[in-house]
N, C-alpha and C positions, 0 to 999 in steps of 0.2 A: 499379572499385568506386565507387557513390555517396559523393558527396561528402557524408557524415552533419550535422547540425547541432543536433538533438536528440534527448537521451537519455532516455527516459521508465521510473520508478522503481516496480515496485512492494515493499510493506515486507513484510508475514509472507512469513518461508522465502527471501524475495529479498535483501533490506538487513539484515536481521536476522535469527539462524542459531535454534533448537531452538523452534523455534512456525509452527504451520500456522493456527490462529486465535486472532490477539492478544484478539480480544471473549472466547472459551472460555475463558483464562485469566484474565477477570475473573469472569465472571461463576461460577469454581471458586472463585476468592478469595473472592467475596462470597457463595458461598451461597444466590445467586438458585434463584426457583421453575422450576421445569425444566418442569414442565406451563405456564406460562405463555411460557416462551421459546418452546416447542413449538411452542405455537397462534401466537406470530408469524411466527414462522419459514415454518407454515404456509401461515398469512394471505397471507405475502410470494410463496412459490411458487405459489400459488393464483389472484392475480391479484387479492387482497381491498384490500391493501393494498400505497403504494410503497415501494420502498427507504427511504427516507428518513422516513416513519415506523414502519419495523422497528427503523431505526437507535434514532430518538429513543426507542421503544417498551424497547428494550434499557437503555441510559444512566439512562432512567428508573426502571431497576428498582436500579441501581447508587445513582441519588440514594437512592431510599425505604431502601434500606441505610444510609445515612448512610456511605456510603465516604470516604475521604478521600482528599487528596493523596500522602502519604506510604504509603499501604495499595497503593495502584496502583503506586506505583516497587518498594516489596520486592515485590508479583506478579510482576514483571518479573526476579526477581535468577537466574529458573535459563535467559533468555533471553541472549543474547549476538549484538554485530555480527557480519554474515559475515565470515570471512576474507576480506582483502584490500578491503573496503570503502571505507576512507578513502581509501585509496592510490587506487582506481578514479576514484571523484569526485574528488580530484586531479588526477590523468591527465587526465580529460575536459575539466575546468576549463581548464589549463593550453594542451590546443588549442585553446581558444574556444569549446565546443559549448557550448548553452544545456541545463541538468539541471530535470528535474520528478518532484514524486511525482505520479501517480495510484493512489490505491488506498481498500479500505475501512479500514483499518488508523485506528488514533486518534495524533494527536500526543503524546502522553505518551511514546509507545516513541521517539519522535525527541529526545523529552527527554531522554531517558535516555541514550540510545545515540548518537548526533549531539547532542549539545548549541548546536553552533553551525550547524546544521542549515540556517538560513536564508542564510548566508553560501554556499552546494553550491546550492540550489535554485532557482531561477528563480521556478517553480511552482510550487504543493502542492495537488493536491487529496488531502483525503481528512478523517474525523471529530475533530470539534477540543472540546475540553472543559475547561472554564477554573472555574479554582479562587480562589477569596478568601485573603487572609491567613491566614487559621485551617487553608486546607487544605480546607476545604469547595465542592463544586460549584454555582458559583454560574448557570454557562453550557453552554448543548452547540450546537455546529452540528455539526451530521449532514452529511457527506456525501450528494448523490446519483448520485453519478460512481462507482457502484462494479458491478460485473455488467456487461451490456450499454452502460452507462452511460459505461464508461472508455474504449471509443473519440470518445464524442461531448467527451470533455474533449479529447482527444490533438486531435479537428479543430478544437475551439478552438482551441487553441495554436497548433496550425500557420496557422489563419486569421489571429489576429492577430501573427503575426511574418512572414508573410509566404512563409510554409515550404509547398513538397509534401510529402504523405505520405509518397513515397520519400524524402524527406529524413530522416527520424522514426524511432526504433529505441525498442524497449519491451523491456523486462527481465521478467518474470513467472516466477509458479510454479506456479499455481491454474488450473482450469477456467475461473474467471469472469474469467479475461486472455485467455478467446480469442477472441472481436470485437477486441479491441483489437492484441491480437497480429497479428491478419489484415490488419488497416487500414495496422496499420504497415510501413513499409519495409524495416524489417529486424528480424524479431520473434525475440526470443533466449526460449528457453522454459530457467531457471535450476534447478536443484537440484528437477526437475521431478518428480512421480512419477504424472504424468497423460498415459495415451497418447494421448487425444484432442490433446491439448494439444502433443504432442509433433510431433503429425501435421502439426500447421497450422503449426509456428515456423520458421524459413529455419534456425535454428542452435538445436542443442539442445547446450546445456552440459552434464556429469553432474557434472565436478569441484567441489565447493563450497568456490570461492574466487570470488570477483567478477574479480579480475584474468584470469580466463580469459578475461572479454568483450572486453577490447581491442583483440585483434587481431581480430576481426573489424569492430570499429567505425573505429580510425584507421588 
């Protein structure tokens, strides 16, 4: 067995259990125009527009709501960590591998749910949106690293640590983890319910508990 060194995170339905798209769940809380998410969404598959202004384009609809900080964590209260989550990033920690999110997911679900989040991760990509005192959105950086995008984050990674591919294992649960899935050296397709996705992963999990992955990584 390859000798692993990094583990690469994705968050809806992977690190976090009853949510397939954390963005769906805002934008249900807030009551966004749906004819307008449409046309980006569109826009995005179409080729009109990149990820990362569908990203901002979304977020944006969440400012003009005047959303807050605190509106976004109770969005979040019928969401919960996967089983075995913490214990997993422990595990991996403890033998030395380096841990990364890639995903399009926002940092708020890591608030919530990992609050010391930074101390597990090496890396993070993925949508970050920063709130003022009062709870109001003062900032967004969008992710571009999400769809075909997340294997070019994973070849960063490995470029600057020094890593092969084979070295690299990715976690996912979505269609849009499967470039990334491929690239990697040992792609675990989680809590999956996409056969494409099933198709390309070296190890397909069905049990939803994270600690299933271990034995395949150390």
């Amino acid at each position: 067995m390859p000798n692993y060194k990094l583990v690469c995170f994705d968050v809806d339905g992977t690190l976090i259990d009853n949510v397939k798209f954390s963005w769906q769940v805002f934008h249900d809380c807030f009551k966004t125009d749906k004819e307008g998410r449409e046309k980006a969404r569109n826009d995005f598959f179409n080729g009109n527009i990149s990820y990362l202004q569908w990203a901002e384009h979304d977020i944006g609809m969440w400012k003009e709501k005047g959303a807050k900080k605190d509106e976004f964590l109770e969005a979040l209260n019928g969401l919960k960590l996967m089983d075995g989550a913490l214990e997993t990033l422990h595990e991996l920690k403890k033998h030395g591998l380096k841990l990364a999110i890639i995903s399009g997911s926002l940092n708020i679900l890591l608030e919530k749910f990992i609050p010391n989040y930074n101390e597990f991760f090496d890396d993070i990509f993925l949508s970050k949106i920063f709130f003022d005192e009062t709870g109001n959105i003062v900032n967004v950086r969008a992710t571009e690293f999400d769809m075909e995008k997340k294997a070019e984050a994973l070849r960063q990674i490995a470029e600057r640590e020094n890593l092969d591919l084979k070295e690299c294992v990715f976690v996912g649960d979505y269609i849009n983890d499967l470039k990334i899935i491929q690239e990697a050296g040992l792609g675990i397709a989680f809590n999956c319910h996409h056969d494409e996705l099933k198709k390309v992963a070296d190890i397909v999990v069905e049990k939803k508990d994270l600690r299933e992955i271990l034995k395949h990584i150390l």
